[in-house]
C-alpha positions as CSV (number, residue, x, y, z in Angstrom):
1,X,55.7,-70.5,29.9
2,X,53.6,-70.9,32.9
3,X,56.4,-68.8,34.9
4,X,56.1,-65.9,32.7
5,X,52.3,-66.0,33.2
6,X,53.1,-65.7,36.6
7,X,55.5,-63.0,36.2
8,X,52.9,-60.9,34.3
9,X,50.0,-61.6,36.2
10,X,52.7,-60.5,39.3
11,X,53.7,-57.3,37.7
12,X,49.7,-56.8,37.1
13,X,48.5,-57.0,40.5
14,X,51.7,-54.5,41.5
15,X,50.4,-52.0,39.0
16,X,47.0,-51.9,40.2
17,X,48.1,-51.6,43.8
18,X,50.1,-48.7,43.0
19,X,47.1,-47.1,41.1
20,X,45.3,-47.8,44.3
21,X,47.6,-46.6,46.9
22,X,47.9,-43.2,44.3
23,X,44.5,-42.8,44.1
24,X,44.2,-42.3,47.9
25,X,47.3,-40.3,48.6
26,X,45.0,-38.2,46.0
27,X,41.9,-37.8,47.9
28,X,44.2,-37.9,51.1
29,X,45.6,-34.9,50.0
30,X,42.8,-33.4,48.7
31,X,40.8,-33.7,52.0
32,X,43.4,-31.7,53.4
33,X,44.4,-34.3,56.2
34,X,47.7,-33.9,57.4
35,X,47.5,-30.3,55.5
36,X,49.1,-27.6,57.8
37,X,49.7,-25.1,55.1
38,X,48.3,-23.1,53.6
39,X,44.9,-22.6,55.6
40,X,42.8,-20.2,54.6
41,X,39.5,-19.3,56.6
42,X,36.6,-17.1,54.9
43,X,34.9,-15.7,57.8
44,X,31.0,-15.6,57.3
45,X,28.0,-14.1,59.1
46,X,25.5,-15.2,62.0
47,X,23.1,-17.8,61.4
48,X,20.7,-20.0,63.5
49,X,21.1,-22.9,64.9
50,X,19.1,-25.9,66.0
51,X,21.5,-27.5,68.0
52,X,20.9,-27.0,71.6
53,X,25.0,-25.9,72.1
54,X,24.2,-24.2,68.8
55,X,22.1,-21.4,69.7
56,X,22.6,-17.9,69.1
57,X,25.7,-17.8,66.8
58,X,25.4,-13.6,66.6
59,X,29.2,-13.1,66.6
60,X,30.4,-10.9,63.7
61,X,33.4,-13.9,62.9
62,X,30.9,-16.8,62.6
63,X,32.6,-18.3,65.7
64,X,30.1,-20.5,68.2
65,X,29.9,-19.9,72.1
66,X,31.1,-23.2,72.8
67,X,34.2,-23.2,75.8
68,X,37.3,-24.6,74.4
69,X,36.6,-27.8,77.0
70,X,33.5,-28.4,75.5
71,X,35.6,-29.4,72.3
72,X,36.2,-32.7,72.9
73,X,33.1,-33.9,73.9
74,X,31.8,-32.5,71.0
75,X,34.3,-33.7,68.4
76,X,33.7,-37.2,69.7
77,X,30.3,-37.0,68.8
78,X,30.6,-35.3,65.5
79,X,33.2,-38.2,64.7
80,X,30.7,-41.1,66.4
81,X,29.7,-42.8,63.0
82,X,32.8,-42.3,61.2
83,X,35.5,-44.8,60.0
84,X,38.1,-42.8,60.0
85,X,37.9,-41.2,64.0
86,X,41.6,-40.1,64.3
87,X,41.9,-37.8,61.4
88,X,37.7,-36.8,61.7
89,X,38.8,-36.1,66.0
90,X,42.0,-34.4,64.4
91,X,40.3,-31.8,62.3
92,X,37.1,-31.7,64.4
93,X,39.3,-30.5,67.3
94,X,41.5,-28.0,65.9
95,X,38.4,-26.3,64.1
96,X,36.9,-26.4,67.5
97,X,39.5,-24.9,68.8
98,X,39.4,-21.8,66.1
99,X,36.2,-21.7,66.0
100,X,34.5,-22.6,69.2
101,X,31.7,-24.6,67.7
102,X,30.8,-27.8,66.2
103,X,27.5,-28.6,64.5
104,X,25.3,-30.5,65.6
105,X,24.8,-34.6,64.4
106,X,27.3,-36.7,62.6
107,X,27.3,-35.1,59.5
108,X,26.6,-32.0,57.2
109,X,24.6,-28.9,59.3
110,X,27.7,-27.0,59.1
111,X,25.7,-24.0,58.1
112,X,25.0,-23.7,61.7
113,X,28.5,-22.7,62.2
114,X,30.4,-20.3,59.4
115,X,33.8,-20.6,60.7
116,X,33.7,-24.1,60.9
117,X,32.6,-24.1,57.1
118,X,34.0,-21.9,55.4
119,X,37.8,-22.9,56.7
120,X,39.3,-24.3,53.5
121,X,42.4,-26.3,52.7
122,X,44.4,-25.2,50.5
123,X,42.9,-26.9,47.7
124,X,39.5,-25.5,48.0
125,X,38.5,-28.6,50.1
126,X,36.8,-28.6,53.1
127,X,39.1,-28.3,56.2
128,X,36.4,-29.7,59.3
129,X,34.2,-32.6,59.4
């Protein structure tokens, strides 16, 4: 008897770890990391920005003035605070690289930079960090 306690509380813990490891391949795939498909990027006006590398976004696609070498210095501070730095310096970087800006601080601001926002996975998800 006490083995097949043993054998359900084993078969237990396996079904909740499966429900776990689905549940993040979920959000995984609805952050859109690892998503190369598919991308879709609304391109939005101007707007201001505080940032001192942030300044003056007046180009019609919502792109920054930033120099493609400026992205990674960038990127690594956008991703500073961050547990997860390789896919955050991942994304960061390849918006950066379409976009040419990154906003400013760790975290939200993105209206400083309507590229970088408004570039969508596929799922309607946000595609930078």
């Amino acid at each position: 008897m006490a083995s097949r306690n043993k054998a359900a509380a084993l078969l237990l813990c396996f079904l909740f770890l499966a429900a776990v490891a689905a549940s993040a391949a979920e959000m995984i795939a609805g952050s859109g990391i690892g998503d190369g498909e598919g991308e879709e990027l609304d391109k939005g006006g101007g707007g201001g920005g505080g940032h001192h590398k942030h300044e003056g976004y007046k180009n019609k696609d919502g792109k920054g003035n930033l120099k493609p070498s400026q992205c990674g210095g960038e990127c690594r501070r956008r991703c500073s605070k961050t547990h997860h730095k390789k896919p955050c310096l991942f994304f960061c970087n390849k918006c950066c690289a379409k976009c040419l800006c990154v906003p400013p601080g760790t975290y939200g601001n993105k209206e400083t930079c309507p590229c970088y926002n408004n570039w969508k996975t596929k799922k309607g998800g946000p595609k930078c960090p």
